[in-house]
C-alpha positions, 0 to 999 in steps of 0.5 A: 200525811205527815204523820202517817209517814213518821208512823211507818218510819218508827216502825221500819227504822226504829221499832223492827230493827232496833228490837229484833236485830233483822240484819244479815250477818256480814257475808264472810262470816255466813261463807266461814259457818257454811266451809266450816260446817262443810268441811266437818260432813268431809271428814267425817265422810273421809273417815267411814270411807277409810275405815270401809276401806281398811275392812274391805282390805282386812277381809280381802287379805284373810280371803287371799290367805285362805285361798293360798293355804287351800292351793298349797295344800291341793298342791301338797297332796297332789305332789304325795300321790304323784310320789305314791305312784311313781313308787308303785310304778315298777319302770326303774324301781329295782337296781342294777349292778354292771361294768363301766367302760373302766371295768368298775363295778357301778350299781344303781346307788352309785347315781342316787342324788344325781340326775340321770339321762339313761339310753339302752342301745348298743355299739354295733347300731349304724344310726338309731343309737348314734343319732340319740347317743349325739342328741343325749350328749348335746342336751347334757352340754346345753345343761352344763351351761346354766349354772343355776342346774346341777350336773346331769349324768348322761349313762348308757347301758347296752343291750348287746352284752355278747359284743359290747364288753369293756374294751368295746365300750371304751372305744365307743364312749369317746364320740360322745359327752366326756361324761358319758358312762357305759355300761355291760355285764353278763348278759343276765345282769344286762337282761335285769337292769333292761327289764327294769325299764321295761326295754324290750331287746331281741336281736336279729337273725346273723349275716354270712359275717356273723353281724346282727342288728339289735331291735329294742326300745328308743327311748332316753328315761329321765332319772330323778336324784331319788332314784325315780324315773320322771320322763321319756323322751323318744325320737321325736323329741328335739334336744331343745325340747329335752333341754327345756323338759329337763330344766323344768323337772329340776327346777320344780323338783321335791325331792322324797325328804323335803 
């Protein structure tokens, strides 16, 4: 038994351990092997999703840019045949040439890089026309606010040439914007500058005083620097709604050249 029991000694003490070395490697060195073979996959991983994210963002970036170039050129050509139309368009294309309320000769040209308020009535109206004239002038002071906007002219031409000379005109300006332009001539020079905008003008039968009452178009046009009409604004329209209006043609107005 003796024997028996050196046998297996020999074999579990000295002869597999002492040739083969079965012992363990001590535990932290195994942890160290397992965090540094860890810690390699980790970076590696780190890395392939930086690069799909560098991709993903270089192909994003180049999709951004391309639908950008496309809207700026959808914008571009709707603004050309925004701008080809309002040239077709005869409402405000032709010129004037009439006396303001100091007798001066004014054309058209004389507003050309200027925004323009235009109105037709006459002096002789007891409401209508006042009405819009007060409108007209508290809009343009609501303008004259912002100094971010450039002056807004506010014009007037009658439609009533017979009674509203110059005289007439500069009475009747001063209830209004200290810009305020009045303007009259003969009555053929009143019929074109009216025919131009298209304003319909066709006065009343007269009382026993020889008074009359003027029906024509209530509109205020909006005239851009280049001479083009933008926008109308009737009698439904609120002062703040014309301001507001106003405010965004001028901020996103191209001018013919740019």
């Amino acid at each position: 038994m003796l024997g028996l029991r050196c046998i297996v000694g020999d074999v579990v003490c000295g002869g597999l351990l002492r040739r083969t070395c079965l012992r363990p490697p001590p535990l932290p060195q195994l942890t160290q092997r397992c965090f540094l073979s860890k810690g390699g996959s980790g970076s590696s991983a780190r890395l392939k999703l930086r690069t799909r994210l560098l991709v993903s963002l270089l192909f994003g970036g180049s999709l951004l840019a391309g639908c950008r170039f496309v809207y700026l050129e959808k914008q571009q050509r709707q603004r050309q045949i925004r701008l080809d139309q309002l040239r077709k368009v005869s409402l405000g294309q032709g010129t004037f040439s009439l006396l303001d309320q100091t007798g001066r000769r004014r054309t058209k040209r004389d507003f050309l890089g200027r925004w323009v308020l235009l109105y037709f009535g006459f002096t002789h109206c007891p409401d209508i026309c006042p009405e819009e004239l007060d409108k007209l002038s508290s809009a343009v002071s609501a303008l004259d606010q912002d100094p971010l906007l450039p002056p807004v002219q506010p014009l007037f031409i009658t439609v009533d040439p017979q009674r509203d000379d110059v005289p007439a005109l500069a009475r009747y300006v001063q209830d209004f914007h200290p810009r305020l332009l009045a303007l009259t001539g003969t009555p053929e020079e009143v019929q074109h500058a009216g025919r131009d905008y298209r304003v319909y003008a066709s006065a009343g039968p007269k009382d026993d005083d020889g008074d009359y009452i003027v029906d024509h178009t209530v509109l205020i046009y909006l005239v851009s620097p280049d001479g083009l009409f933008l926008d109308y604004y009737n009698r439904s329209k609120s002062e703040e709604k014309i301001v507001e209006s106003v405010k965004n043609h001028i901020r996103n107005h191209k001018g013919l050249d740019q």
